[in-house]
C-alpha positions in Angstrom: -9.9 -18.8 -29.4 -13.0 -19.7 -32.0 -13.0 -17.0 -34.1 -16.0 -14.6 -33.8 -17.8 -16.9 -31.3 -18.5 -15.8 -28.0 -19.1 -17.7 -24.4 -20.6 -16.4 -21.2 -19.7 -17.0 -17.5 -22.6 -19.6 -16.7 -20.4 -21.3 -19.8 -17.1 -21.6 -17.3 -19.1 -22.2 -14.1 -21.4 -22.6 -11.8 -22.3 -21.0 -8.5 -22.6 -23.3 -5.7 -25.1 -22.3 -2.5 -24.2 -25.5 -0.2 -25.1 -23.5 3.3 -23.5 -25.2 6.0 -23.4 -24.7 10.3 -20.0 -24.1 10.8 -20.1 -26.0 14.4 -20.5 -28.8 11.6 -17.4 -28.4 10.2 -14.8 -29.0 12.7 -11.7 -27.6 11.4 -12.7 -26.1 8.7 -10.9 -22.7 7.4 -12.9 -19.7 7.3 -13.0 -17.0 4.8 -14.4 -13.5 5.2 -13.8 -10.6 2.8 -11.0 -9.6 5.0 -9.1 -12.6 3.6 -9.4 -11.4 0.3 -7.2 -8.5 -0.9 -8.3 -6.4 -3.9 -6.5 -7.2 -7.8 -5.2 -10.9 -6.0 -5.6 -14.3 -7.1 -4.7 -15.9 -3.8 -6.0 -15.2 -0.3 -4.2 -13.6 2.8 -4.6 -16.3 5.9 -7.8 -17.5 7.2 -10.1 -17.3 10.1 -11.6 -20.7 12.0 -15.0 -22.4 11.3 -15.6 -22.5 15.4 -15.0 -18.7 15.7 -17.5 -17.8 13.5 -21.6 -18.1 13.7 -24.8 -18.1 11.3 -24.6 -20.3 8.3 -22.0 -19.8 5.4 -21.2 -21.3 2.1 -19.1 -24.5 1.6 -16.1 -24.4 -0.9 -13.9 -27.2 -2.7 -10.2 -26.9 -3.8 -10.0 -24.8 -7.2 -13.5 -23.0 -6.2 -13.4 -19.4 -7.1 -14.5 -16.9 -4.2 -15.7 -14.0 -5.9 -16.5 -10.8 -3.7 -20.3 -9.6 -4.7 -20.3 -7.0 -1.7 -18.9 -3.4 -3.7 -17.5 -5.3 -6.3 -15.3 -2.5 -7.5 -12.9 -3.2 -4.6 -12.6 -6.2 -7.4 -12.1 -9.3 -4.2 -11.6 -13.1 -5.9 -9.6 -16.1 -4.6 -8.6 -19.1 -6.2 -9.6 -21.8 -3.2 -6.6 -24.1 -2.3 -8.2 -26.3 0.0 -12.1 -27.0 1.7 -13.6 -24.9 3.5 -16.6 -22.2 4.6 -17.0 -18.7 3.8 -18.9 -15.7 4.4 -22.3 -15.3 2.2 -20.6 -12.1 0.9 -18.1 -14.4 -1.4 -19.9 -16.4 -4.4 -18.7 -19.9 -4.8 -17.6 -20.2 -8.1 -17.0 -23.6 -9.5 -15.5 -24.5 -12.7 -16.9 -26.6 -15.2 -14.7 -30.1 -15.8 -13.1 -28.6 -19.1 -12.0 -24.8 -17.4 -8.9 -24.2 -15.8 -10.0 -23.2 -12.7 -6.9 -20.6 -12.7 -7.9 -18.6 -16.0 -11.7 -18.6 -14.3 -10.1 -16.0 -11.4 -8.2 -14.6 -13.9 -11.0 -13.6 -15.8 -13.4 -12.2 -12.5 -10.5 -10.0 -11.8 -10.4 -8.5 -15.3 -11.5 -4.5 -16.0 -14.2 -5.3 -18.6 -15.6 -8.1 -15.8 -15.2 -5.7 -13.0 -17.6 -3.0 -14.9 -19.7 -5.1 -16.2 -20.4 -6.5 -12.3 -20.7 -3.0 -11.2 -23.2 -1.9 -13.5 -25.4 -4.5 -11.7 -25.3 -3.3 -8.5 -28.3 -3.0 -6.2 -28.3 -0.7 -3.1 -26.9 2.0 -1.7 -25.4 2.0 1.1 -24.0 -1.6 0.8 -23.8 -2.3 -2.8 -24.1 -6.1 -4.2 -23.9 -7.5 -7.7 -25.5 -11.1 -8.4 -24.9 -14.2 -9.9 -28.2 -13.5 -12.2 -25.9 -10.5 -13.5 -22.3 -11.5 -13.9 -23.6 -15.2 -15.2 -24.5 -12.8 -18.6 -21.0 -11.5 -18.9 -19.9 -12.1 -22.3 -16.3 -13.3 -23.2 -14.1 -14.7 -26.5 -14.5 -18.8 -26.3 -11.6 -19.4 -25.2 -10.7 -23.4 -26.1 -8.9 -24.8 -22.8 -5.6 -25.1 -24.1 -5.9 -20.7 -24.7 -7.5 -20.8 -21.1 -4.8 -22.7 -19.5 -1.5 -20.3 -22.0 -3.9 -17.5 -20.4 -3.5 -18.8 -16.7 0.3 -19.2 -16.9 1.3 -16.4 -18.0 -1.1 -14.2 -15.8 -0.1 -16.4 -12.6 4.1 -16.1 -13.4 3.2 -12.0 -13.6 0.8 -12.5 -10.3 3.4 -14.7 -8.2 6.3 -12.1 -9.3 4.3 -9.4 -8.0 3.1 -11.3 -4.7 6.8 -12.3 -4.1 7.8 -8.6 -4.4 5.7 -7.7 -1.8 7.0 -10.5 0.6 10.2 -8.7 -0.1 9.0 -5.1 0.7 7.9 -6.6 4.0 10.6 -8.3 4.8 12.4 -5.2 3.9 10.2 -3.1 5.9 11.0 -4.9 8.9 14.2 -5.6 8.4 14.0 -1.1 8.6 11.7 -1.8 11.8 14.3 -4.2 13.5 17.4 -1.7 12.6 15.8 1.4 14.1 15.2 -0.3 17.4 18.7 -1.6 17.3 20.3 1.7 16.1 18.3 4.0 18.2 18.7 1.9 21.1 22.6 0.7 20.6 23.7 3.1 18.4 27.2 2.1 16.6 29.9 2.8 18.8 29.0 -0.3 20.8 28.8 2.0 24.2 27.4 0.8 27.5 23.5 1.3 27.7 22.1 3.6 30.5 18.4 4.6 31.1 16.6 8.0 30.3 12.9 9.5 30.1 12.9 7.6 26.4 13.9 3.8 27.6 18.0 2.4 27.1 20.3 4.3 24.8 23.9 4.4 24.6 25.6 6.1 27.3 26.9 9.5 25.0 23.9 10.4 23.7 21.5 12.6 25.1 17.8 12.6 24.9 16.7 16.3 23.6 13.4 18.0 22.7 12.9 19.6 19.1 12.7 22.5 20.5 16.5 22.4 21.1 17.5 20.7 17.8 15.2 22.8 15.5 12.6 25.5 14.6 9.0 24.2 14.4 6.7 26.3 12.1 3.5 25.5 10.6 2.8 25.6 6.9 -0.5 27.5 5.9 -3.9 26.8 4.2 -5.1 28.7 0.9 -7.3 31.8 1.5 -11.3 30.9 1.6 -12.3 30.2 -1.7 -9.6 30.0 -3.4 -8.7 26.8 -4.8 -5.4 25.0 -5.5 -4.6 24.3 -9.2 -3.1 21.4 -11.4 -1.6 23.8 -13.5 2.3 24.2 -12.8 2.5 27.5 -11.9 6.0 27.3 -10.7 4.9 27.2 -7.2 4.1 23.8 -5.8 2.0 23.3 -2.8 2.1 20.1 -0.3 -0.3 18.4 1.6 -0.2 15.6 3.4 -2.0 12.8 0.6 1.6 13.8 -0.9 3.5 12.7 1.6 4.8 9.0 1.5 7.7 7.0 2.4 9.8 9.8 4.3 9.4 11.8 0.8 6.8 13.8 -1.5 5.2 12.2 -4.5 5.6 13.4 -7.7 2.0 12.3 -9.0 -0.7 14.9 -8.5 1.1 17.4 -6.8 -1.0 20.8 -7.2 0.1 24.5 -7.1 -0.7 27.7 -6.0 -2.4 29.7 -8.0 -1.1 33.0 -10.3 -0.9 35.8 -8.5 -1.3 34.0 -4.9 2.6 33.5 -4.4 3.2 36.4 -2.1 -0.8 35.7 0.6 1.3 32.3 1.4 4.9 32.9 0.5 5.9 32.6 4.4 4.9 29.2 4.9 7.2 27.3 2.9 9.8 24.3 3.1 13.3 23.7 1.9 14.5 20.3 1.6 16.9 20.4 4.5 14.1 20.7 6.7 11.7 17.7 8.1 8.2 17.9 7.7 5.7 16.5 10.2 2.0 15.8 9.4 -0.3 17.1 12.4 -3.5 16.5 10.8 -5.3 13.5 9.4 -2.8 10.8 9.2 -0.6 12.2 11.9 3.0 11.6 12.5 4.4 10.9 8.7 8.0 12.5 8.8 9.9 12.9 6.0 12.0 15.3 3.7 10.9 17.2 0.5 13.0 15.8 -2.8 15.6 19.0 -3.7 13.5 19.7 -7.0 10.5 20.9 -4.6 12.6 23.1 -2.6 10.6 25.8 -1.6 7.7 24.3 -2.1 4.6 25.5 0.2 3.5 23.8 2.7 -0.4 22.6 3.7 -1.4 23.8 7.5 -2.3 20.1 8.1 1.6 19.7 8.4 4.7 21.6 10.3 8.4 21.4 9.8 11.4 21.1 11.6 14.1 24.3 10.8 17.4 23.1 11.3 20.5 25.8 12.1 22.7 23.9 13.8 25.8 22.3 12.0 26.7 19.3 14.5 23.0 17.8 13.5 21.9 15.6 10.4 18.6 16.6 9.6 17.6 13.4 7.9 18.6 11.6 10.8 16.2 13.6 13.3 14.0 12.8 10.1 14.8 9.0 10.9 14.6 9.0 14.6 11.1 10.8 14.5 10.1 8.0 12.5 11.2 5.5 15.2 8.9 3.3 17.8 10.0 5.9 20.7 9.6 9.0 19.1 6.4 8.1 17.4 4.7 6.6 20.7 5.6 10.4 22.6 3.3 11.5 18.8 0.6 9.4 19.9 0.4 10.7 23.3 1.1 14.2 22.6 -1.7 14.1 20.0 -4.9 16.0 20.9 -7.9 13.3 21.4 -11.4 14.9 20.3 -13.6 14.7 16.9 -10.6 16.1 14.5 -7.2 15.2 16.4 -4.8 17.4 15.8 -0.7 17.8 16.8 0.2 20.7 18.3 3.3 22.5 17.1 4.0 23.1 21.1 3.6 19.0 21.5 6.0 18.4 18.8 8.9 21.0 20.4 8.5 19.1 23.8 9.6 15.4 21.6 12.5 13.8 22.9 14.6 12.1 20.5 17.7 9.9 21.2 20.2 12.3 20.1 24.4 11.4 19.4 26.5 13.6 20.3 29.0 12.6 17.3 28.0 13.9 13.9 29.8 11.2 12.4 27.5 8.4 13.9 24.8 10.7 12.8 25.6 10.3 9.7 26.3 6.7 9.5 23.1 5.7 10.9 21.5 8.0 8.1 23.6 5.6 5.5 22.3 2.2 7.2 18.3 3.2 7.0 19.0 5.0 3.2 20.8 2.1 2.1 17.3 -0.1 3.6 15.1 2.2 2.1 16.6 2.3 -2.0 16.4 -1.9 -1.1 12.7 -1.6 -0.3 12.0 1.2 -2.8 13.6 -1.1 -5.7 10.8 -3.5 -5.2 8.2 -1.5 -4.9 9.3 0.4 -8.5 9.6 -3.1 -9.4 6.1 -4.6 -8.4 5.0 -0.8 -10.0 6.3 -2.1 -13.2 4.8 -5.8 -13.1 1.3 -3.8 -11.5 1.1 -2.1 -14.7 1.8 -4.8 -16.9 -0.6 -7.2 -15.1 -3.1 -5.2 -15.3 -2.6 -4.3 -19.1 -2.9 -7.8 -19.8 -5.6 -9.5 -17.9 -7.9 -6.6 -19.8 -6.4 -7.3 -23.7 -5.7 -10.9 -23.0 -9.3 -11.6 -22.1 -11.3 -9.7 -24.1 -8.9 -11.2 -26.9 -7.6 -8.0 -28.1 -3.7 -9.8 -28.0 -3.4 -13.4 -28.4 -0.5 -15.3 -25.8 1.4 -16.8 -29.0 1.9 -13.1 -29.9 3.6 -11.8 -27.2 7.4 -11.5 -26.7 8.0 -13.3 -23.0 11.6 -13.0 -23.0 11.4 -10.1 -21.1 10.0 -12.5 -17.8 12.3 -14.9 -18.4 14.7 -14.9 -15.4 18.0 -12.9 -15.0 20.6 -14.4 -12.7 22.8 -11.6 -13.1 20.2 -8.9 -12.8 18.8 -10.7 -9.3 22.4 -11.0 -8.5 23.0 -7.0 -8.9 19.3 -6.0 -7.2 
């Protein structure tokens, strides 16, 4: 980096407008702004040059696709190959002397991002411009900087996009077990037919209303508002729910002296909660530390008093293709669909008899879950640190020959223990 000087975007690139008929360009890959996923270097599939209509721009290998439609959602793809693309993506092309890999480094970066949204036009469909974003001003770089830049942000970005690809694979690798489990079961029984499709010939399909209690939680009284203060008494809503648990970020709570107007509609952490409102169907269990918590109205839970049933595995079941299909058909259709706690007692779920298998099946689809949930506290980590980065690294607050990368150097035994 030249000390003290400064470069601009025009400096790295220019923007290319070669409009082009895609029924001109045969095989051509297209790229819309669904192809583009927000904070990623690299684009997710592609659409055809014959399926699409009206004219579009051309782009080169090493292009940069830059997203000037809401450019907050921050959308820009380094191009691999030729091809067309909507209008909505700027063709970004680097000058002979940029690495074409810092260039989408540096569109994706937090000071870029503002400065592009502070040129926005319109309301209802926001777009920066070239005119604007050419101005951005930046630390010249020399290109043996841009290129120490590009490697280190691209061995962070590929670590993160290959977690993913292993939270997926995880994910289905959970999908493909609950169709086998629920389905099979362990015991390795004949299969017979009931109202819910094959399952093994000892269990028996029952409604919730014979496995459990179904209550519904309760909303605050009008006007009164929840607080971030912790009060002591936590209150759940559905935006906490995820991944069969609560989130600990932004929970809110009831406040002072409002304990006792809601103190009925609460949930222990052996129950299962049920969201009937918004996103509907999310099952899950409340972590032991929000035992007690209260509960939103947008949501119900299961009461369990019977000791030959694992709660978490009706939690798991509910979860499951066949249970959550009998959710989509029991769910009311009209302007705000809702699920009715009387819907929810009639669900058959594919019930074993044997506590024991119960509880084994529970251990299979936990032992998934910590899998999947490693990565994702994993890419969490390398999210963070990414992001830290692209924003001091180019605005040259923290040079690359500073840093300590021994930390992203690989671990055989670490991978090995994971």
């Amino acid at each position: 980096m030249r000390d003290g000087s400064t470069m601009k975007l025009k400096d790295l690139c220019d923007f290319v407008a070669d409009q082009v008929d895609p029924s001109d360009r045969g095989e051509d890959v297209y790229v819309g702004l669904e192809h583009v996923t927000s904070g990623r270097f690299e684009r997710i599939g592609a659409g055809r040059a014959e399926d699409v209509r009206s004219s579009k721009y051309l782009f080169k290998p090493n292009d940069v696709l830059y997203g000037k439609l809401r450019p907050y959602l921050d959308k820009a793809v380094l191009a691999p190959d030729t091809g067309i693309c909507t209008t909505e993506l700027l063709v970004l092309r680097p000058r002979s002397d940029v690495d074409p890999r810092f260039l989408v480094g540096l569109v994706h970066s937090p000071s870029f991002v503002e400065h592009a949204v502070a040129g926005t036009t319109g309301v209802q469909h926001p777009r920066t411009s070239w005119h604007h974003i050419s101005e951005y001003e930046l630390p010249d770089f020399d290109p043996e900087e841009q290129s120490d830049i590009a490697d280190l942000l691209w061995e962070i970005h590929d670590a993160i996009t290959a977690n993913e690809t292993l939270i997926e694979t995880g994910l289905e690798a959970k999908r493909a077990a609950m169709r086998t489990l629920f389905t099979r079961g362990l015991r390795g029984e004949a299969q017979k037919d009931s109202e819910i499709g094959l399952v093994p010939e000892s269990w028996v399909p029952t409604i919730v209303a014979k496995i459990g209690t179904v209550k519904g939680g309760k909303r605050m009284p009008k006007g009164i508002s929840l607080v971030q203060e912790d009060t002591g008494r936590p209150y759940i809503r559905v935006t906490d729910f995820k991944d069969h648990r609560v989130r600990d970020e932004g929970i809110l709570f009831v406040p002072r002296g409002y304990e006792e107007v809601i103190r009925r509609y609460r949930i222990s952490a052996r129950d299962v909660y049920i969201s009937i409102a918004g996103t509907i169907g999310l099952v899950g269990q409340v972590p032991q530390h929000l035992d007690d918590a209260n509960l939103t109205e947008n949501a119900a839970k299961i009461v369990f008093e019977r000791d030959d049933l694992v709660p978490r595995y009706v939690m798991y079941a509910l979860a499951g293709q066949t249970c959550q299909e009998q959710i989509e058909r029991a769910t009311a259709k009209n302007a705000q669909p809702k699920l009715a706690l009387t819907r929810i007692e009639q669900i058959l779920v594919p019930l074993p008899q044997a506590f024991d298998e119960q509880s084994e099946i529970v251990a299979i689809l936990d032992a998934i879950d910590r899998k999947i949930d490693l990565h994702r506290r994993k890419r969490a980590v390398l999210d963070d640190l990414f992001k830290a980065l692209l924003h001091k690294l180019m605005t040259g607050e923290i040079r690359v020959a500073d840093l300590d990368l021994s930390a992203l150097a690989p671990n055989p035994s670490a991978e090995l223990a994971a």
